[in-house]
C-alpha positions as CSV (number, residue, x, y, z in Angstrom):
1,X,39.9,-64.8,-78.0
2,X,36.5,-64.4,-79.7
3,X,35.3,-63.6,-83.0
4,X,32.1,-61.8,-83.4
5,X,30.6,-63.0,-86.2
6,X,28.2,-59.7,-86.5
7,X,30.9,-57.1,-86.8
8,X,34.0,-59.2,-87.7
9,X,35.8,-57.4,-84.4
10,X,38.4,-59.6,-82.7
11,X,37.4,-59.7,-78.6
12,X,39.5,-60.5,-75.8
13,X,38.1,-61.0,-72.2
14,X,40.0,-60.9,-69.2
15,X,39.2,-62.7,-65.9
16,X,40.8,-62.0,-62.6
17,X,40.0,-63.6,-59.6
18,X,41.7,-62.5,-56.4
19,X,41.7,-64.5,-52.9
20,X,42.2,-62.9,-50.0
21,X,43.4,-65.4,-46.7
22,X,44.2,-64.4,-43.4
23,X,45.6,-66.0,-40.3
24,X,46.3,-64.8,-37.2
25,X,48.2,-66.8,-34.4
26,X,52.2,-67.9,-33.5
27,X,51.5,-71.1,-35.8
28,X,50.4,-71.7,-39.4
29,X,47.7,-73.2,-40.4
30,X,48.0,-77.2,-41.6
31,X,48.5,-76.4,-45.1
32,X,51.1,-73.8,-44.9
33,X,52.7,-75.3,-42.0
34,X,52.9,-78.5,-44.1
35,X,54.4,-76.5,-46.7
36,X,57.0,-74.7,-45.0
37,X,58.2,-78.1,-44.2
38,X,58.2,-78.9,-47.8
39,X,60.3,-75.5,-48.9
40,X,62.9,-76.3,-45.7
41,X,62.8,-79.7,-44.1
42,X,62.7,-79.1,-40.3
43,X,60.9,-75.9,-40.7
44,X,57.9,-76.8,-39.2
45,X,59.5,-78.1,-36.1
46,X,61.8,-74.8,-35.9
47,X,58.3,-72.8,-36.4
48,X,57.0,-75.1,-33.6
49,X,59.9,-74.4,-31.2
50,X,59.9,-70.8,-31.8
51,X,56.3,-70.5,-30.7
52,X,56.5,-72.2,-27.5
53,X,60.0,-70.8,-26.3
54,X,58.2,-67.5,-27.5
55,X,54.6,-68.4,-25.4
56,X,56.9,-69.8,-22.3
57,X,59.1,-66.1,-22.4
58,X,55.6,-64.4,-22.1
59,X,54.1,-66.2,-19.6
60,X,57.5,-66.0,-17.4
61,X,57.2,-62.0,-17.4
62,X,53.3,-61.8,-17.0
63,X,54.4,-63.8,-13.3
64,X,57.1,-61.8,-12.8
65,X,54.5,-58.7,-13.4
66,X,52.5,-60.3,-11.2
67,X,55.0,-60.6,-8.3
68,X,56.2,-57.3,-8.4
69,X,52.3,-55.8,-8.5
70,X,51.4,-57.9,-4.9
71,X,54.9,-56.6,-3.7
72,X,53.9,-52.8,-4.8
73,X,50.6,-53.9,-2.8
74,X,51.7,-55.6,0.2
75,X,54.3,-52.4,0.7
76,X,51.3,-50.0,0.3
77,X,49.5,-51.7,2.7
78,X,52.4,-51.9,5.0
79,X,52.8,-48.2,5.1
80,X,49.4,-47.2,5.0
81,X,48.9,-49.5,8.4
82,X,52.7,-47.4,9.5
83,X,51.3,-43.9,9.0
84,X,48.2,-44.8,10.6
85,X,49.7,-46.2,14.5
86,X,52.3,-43.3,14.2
87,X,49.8,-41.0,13.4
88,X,47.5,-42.3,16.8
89,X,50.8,-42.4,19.1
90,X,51.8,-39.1,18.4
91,X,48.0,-37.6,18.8
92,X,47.6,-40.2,21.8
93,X,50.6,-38.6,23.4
94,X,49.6,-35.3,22.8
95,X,46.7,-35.9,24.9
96,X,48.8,-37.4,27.5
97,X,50.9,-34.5,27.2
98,X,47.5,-31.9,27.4
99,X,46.5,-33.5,30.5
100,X,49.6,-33.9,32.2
101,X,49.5,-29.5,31.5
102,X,46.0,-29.4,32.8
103,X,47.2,-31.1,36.2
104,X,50.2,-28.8,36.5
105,X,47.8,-25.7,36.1
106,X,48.8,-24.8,32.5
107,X,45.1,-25.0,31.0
108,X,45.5,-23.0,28.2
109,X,48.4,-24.9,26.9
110,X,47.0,-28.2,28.2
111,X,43.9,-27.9,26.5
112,X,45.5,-27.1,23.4
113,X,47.6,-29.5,23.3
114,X,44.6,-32.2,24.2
115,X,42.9,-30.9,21.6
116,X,45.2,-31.5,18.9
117,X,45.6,-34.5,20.1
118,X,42.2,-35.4,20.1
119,X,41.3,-34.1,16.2
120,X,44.7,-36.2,15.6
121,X,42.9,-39.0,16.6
122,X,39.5,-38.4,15.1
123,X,41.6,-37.7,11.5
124,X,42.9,-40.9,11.6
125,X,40.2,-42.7,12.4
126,X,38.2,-40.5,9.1
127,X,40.7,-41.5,7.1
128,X,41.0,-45.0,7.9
129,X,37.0,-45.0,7.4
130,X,37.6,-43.3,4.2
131,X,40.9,-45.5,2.8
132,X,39.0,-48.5,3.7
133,X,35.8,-48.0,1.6
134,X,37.7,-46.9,-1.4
């Protein structure tokens, strides 16, 4: 409190200071770390152990997301290669078939059935082409 001597008013002035931290992490920093320890002996090692049980938990599912994603893959591939040799044995046979038709006199059906064997071949082969540059 403060007098002022030209008006004989009584003054009061107020301060406030405010501090602002901010950490980010699993751990504390030194000082509060050091502290904790102070408020509960041991805490600081319980902190300690909680982070790494909690760090070795996330890295365990982050591999097993990993496995499973190259297992997703790898099955992909695997049926994408399937679809693709059925797809040319049954064309390929339907060509066999068209000819075979062909040489018993049956042109009509024979070259039908070629045919479709033959844009089942150059399908596959577009969209191998295609699957392959994607």
């Amino acid at each position: 409190m403060s007098r002022n001597s030209q008006r004989g008013e009584n003054q009061i002035t107020t301060r406030t200071e405010t501090a602002l931290y901010q950490h980010q992490g699993p751990l504390p920093d030194a000082g509060s770390y050091e502290r904790y320890n102070m408020v509960l002996p041991g805490a600081a090692d319980r902190i300690l152990r909680m982070a790494e049980t909690e760090a070795d938990h996330r890295r365990s599912g982050e591999r097993k997301d990993q496995e499973i994603n190259r297992k997703y893959y790898d099955s992909f591939t695997r049926d994408s290669l399937l679809g693709l040799v059925f797809g040319f044995t049954v064309a390929a046979l339907c060509v066999v078939c068209g000819t075979y038709l062909v040489l018993q006199g049956h042109d009509v059906a024979g070259t039908i059935f070629g045919g479709s064997g033959l844009a089942g071949i150059a399908g596959v082969f577009v969209y191998s082409t295609r699957h392959k540059n994607k």
